[in-house]
C-alpha positions in Angstrom: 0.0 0.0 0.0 1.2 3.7 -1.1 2.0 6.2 1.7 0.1 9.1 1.6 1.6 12.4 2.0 -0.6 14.7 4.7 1.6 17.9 3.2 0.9 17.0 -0.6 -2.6 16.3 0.1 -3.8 19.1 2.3 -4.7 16.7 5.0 -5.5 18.7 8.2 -3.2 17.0 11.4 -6.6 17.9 13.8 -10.1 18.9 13.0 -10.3 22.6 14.1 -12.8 23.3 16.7 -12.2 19.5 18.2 -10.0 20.4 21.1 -12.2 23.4 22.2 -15.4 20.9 22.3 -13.6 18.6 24.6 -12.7 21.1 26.7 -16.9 22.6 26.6 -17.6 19.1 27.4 -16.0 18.4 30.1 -16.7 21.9 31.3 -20.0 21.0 31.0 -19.7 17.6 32.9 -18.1 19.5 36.0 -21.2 22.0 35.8 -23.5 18.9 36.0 -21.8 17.2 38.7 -23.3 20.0 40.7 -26.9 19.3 40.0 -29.0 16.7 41.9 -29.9 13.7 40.0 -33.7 14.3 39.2 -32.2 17.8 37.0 -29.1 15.2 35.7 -32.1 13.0 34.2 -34.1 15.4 33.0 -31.5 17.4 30.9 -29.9 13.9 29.7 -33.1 12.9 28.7 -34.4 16.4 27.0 -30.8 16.5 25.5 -31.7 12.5 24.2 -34.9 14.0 22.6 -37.3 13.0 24.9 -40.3 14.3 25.6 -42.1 15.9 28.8 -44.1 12.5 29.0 -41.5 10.2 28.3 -39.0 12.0 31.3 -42.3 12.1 33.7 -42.9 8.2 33.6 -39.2 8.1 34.5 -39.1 11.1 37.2 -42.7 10.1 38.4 -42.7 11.7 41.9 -43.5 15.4 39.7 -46.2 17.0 38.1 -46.1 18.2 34.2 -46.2 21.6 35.5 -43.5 20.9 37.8 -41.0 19.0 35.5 -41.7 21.6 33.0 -40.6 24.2 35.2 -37.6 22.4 36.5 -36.5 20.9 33.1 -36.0 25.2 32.4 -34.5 26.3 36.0 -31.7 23.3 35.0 -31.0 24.7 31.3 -30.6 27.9 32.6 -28.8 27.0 35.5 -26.5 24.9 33.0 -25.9 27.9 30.9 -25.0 29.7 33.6 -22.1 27.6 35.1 -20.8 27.6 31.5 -21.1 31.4 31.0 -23.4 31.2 28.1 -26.8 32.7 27.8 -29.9 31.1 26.7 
């Protein structure tokens, strides 16, 4: 098999933006770490695409009204402890 010359070919060495998304992530992660586990689940599962009903049957000991209400005061919350604004 031929070698392939990354020069010759314009081959980038890293994908730009890659390193600053690991470092959002993990940002992210530590953010999380301080929420308690009923907000964990609900923006895992929001972020998952699951809807209001779905997240309810899991997190049953709430209202609609109440994990509606929540699922926001945690994406804001989130945004905050990441310094970006919603």
């Amino acid at each position: 098999m031929p070698l392939v010359s990354i020069e010759a070919n314009n081959i980038p060495v890293r994908s730009e933006g890659f390193q600053e998304d690991a470092v959002a992530y993990q940002e992210m992660l530590s953010c999380l770490e301080s929420f308690d586990e009923t907000d964990r689940t609900i923006l895992a599962m929001l972020g998952a695409g699951h809807s209001y009903t779905e997240i309810q049957e899991v997190v049953s000991d709430i209202s609609m009204a109440n994990l509606r209400v929540k699922a926001n005061r945690a994406r804001i919350q989130l945004a905050n402890c990441i310094g970006r604004k919603l």
